[in-house]
TORVEXVO-655748 format. One record per residue (C-alpha): x, y, z; residue in one letter. Coordinates in pm, whole numbers, plus 32768, in hexadecimal, padded with zeros to 4 digits. Last residue first. Example, Ala and Ser with C-alpha at 12.3 -4.5 7.8 and 13.67 -1.06 7.14 Angstrom:
<nodes>
85577F9682CAs/84CE7E3E830Ca/
</nodes>
This chain:
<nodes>
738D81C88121x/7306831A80EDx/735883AA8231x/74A7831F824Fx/74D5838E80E8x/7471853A8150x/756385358285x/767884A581B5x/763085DD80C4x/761786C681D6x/776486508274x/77FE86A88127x/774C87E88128x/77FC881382A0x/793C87AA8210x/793588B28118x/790989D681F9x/7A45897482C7x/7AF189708160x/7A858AE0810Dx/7A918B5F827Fx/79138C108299x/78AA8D4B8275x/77158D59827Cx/76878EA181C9x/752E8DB3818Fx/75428DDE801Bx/76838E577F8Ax/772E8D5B8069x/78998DA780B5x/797A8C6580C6x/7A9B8C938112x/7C098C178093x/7BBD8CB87F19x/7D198C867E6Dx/7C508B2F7DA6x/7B478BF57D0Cx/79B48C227D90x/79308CA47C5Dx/77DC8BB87C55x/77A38BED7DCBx/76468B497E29x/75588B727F53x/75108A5A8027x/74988B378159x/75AD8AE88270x/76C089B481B9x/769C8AFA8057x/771F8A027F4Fx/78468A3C7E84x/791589527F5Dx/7866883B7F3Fx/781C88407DDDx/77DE86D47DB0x/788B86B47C83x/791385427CEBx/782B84967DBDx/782284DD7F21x/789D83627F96x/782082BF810Bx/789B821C81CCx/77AC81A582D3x/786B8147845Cx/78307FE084A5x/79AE7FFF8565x/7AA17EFA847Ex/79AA7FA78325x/79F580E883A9x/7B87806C83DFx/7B5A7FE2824Fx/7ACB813581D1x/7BAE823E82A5x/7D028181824Dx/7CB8817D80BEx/7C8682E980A1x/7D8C834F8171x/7E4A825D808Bx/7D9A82F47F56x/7DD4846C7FC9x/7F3C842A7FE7x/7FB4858B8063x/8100855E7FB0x/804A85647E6Cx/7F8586C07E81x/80BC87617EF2x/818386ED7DE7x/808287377CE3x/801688A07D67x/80E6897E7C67x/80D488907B4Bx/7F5488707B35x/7F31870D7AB4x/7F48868A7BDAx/7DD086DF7C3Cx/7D7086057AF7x/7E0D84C57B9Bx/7D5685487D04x/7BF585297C52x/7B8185597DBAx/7A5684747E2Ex/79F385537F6Fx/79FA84C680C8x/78BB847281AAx/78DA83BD8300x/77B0832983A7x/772082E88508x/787183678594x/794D82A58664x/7A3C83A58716x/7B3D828E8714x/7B1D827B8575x/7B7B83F4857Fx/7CBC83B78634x/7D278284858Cx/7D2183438422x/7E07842E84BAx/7EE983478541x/7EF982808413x/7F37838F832Fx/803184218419x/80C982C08400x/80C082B88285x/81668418826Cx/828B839A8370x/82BF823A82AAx/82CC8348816Ax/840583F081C6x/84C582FB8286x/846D820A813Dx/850183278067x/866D83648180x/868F81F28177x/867081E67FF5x/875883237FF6x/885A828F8109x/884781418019x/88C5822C7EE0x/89C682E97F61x/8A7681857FC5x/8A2281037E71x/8AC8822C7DDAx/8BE982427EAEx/8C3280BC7E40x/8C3681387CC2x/8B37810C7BD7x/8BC081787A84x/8B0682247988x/8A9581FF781Ax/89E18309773Cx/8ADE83EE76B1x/8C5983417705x/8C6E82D37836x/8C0C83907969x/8C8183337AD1x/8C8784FE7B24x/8B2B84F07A68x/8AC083C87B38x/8B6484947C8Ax/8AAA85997C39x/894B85097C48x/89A784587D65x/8A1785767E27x/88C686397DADx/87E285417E05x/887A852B7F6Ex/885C86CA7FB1x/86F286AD7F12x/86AD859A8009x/8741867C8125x/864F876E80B8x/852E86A180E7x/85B18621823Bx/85B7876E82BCx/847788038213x/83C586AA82CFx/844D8722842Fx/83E8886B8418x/826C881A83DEx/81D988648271x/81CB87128204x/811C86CE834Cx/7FB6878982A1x/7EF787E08406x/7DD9870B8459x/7CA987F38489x/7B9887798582x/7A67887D853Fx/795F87848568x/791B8783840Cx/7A9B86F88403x/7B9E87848306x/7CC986C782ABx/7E2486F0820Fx/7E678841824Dx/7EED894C8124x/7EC788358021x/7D3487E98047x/7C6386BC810Ax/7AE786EF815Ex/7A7786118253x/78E885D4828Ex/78C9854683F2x/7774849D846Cx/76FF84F185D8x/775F83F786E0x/768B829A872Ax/777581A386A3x/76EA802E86A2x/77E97F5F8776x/77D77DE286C5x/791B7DF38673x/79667CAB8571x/7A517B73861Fx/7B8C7B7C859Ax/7C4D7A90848Ex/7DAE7ABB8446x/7E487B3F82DBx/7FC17B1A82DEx/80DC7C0E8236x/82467BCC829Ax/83437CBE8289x/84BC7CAA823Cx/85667E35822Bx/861F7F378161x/85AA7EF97FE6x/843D7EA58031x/843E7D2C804Cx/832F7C6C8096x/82E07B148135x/815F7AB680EDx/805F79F181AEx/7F1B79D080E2x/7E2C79968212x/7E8879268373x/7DA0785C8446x/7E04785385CDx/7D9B76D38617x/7EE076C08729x/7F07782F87BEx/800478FB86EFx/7F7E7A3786AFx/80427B46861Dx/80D07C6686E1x/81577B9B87D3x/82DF7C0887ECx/82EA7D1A86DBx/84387D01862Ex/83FF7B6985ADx/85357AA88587x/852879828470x/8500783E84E0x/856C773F8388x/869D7736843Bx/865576728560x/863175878482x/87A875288469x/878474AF85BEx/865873D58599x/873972F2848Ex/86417331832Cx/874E73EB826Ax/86C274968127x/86C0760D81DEx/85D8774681D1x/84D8760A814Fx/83D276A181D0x/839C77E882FBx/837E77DA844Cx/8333793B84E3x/83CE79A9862Fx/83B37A838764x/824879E687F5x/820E78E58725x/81AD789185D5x/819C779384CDx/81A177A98375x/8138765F82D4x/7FA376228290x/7FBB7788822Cx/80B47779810Dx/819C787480E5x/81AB79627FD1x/82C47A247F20x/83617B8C7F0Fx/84407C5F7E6Dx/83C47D937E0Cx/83FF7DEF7CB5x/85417F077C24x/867F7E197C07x/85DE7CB07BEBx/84BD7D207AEAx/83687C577AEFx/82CB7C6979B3x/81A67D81796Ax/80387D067989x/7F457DBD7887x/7E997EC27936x/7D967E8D7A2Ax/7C047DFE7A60x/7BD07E1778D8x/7B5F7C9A78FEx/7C8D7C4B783Bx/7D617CF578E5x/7CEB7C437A33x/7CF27ADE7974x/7E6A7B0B7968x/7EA77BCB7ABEx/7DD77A6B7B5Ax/7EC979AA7A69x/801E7A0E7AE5x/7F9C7A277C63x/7F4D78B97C2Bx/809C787F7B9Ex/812F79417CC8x/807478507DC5x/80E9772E7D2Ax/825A77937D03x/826977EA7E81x/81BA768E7EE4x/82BF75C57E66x/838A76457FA1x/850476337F28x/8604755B7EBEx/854174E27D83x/856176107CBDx/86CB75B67CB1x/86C1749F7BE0x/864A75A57A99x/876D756679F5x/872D73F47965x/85CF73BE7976x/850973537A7Cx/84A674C07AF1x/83F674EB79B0x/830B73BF79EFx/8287743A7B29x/826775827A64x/818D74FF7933x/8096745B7A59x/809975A77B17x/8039765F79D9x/7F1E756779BBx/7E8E75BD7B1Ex/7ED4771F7AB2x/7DC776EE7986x/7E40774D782Cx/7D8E781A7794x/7D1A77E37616x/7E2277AA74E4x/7E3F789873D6x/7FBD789373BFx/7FEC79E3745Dx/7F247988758Ax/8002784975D8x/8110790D758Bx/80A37A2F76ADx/8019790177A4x/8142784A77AFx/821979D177BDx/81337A1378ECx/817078A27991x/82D678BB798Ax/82FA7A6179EEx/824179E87B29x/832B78C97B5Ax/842D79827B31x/83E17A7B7C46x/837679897D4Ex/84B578A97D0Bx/857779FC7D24x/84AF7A697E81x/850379077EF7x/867079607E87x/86687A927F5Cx/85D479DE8088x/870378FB8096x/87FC7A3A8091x/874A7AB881B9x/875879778275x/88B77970821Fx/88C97ACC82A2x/88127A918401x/86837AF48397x/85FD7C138497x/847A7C29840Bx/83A37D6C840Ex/82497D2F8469x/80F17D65839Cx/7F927D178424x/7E7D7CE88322x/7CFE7CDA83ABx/7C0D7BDA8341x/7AAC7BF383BCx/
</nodes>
């Protein structure tokens, strides 16, 4: 099994400015091989193969301007035309959307690193070709600073898969998959089915509740402070403006504008961690099974009035957490199909509720008289449902 482990990296500022221009060759490389394969397309021709791509560009960084592609790791350009070509064939296949150039100002920067090179220890991460000298002091550094002091294994025969140095406007990371041994624990608990809603995030069957955080004190504060930040920028443009559509970027401006993309990655690291701790916490109580409902959240935005709310409680990332740690545990996960109508269901006699609306926060069964919490009474048809698969498979 191959789990992902993430740490934040401390580069010096030449360091910093070195793993820039890797993110640059990364970046143009990527835009290289998608404009080959966009004229190549265009002029009837068939795909071209990324082995072939990396021919073309060995020959491309022989010519006259292009010497600079050679002082860094050839492996970066290689692994971004093959990235190039995979989202190529992808669209094709119908799998995504047509691949969209790299930009410098709003994409991520980031490039790989090749496995057979990056080496670990316990505070620092060697990287390739940080620097062109080869004298043993000058190599010191290609070690970048790691935050976490062990967090990634570094034992000699450790295998690392598709290493990858990231940057997400604030901070260095680097991303490495590391092989662990599969749990072999089979869960013996009852099966959970969660129902998730806007006024609290999550809804257990066994009556856990997990309390909505964008609603906590601490989240309004830092929301309003971002609407405090958007507004100073927004008037200091108009105050910089130039004539009817061009303005000036002033130093004020840029300063406004890192404490608002420090203030927007404050915001949603804290979201993702409540995610992750809440996600964590019914894992650890390991379940036979866990149900959740396919939500068609893209046409649950659509309603103005609960948009915001509905996005900030990122039901796919919950969504995504619960199925690979299940998967880590041997726990079932298990997907209610869309229109099951888990909350219209009687969880007690399996009556109906055709006119149940959206304001009604019990449920009242005309049949049996039971009164039930509307969402608390969906997670127990949800459980049902899991309950009824287990038995059929």
């Amino acid at each position: 099994m191959i789990k992902s482990i993430k740490v934040q990296l401390k580069p010096n500022n030449k360091q910093e400015s070195k793993l820039r221009e890797s993110s640059g060759l990364g970046r143009f490389s990527y835009n290289w091989a998608l404009s080959r394969q966009q004229e190549n397309y265009k002029s009837g021709g068939k795909f071209i193969s990324d082995n072939d791509l990396r021919k073309e560009f060995t020959v491309l960084k022989q010519q006259e301007g292009y010497e600079w592609i050679g002082n860094y790791s050839n492996n970066i350009p290689k692994q971004a035309i093959k990235d190039a070509c995979e989202a190529y064939k992808r669209f094709f296949k119908g799998y995504s959307k047509f691949p969209r150039y790299k930009s410098k100002r709003k994409g991520k920067p980031s490039f790989y690193v090749d496995t057979s090179k990056i080496q670990f220890t316990e505070t620092h991460v060697k990287l390739e070709k940080l620097t062109m000298s080869k004298k043993k002091n000058k190599q010191e550094f290609n070690k970048v600073r790691l935050c976490e002091r062990g967090r990634i294994p570094y034992k000699k025969g450790t295998k690392y898969y598709n290493p990858r140095v990231i940057y997400d406007g604030i901070h260095w990371w680097i991303t490495v998959g590391i092989d662990y041994d599969e749990s072999k624990e089979i869960p013996t608990s009852e099966g959970i089915g969660i129902d998730l809603g806007v006024s609290e995030l999550a809804i257990c069957s066994d009556g856990e509740r997990y309390k909505n955080i964008n609603k906590s004190k601490k989240m309004k504060q830092l929301e309003k402070r971002k609407k405090r930040l958007q507004r100073k920028v927004s008037k200091k443009y108009e105050i910089g403006k130039e004539g009817e559509n061009r303005f000036t970027k002033t130093s004020n401006i840029i300063k406004l504008e890192n404490l608002l993309r420090v203030l927007n990655q404050k915001i949603s690291n804290k979201r993702k961690n409540y995610l992750h701790q809440t996600t964590t916490e019914i894992i650890k109580r390991k379940p036979n099974f866990i149900v959740l409902e396919d939500l068609n959240v893209s046409g649950m935005i659509k309603n103005r009035c609960l948009s915001k709310a509905i996005q900030n409680q990122s039901f796919y990332e919950f969504r995504r957490q619960i199925e690979y740690k299940s998967k880590w545990n041997n726990i079932e996960f298990i997907i209610a199909y869309r229109y099951f109508p888990s909350s219209k269901n009687c969880s007690q006699c399996g009556g109906y509720k055709k006119d149940l609306k959206l304001s009604d926060r019990e449920y009242i069964c005309k049949e049996c008289g039971s009164i039930l919490d509307r969402d608390y009474n969906a997670s127990l048809n949800l459980k049902g449902y899991g309950t009824s698969v287990i038995n059929q498979s």
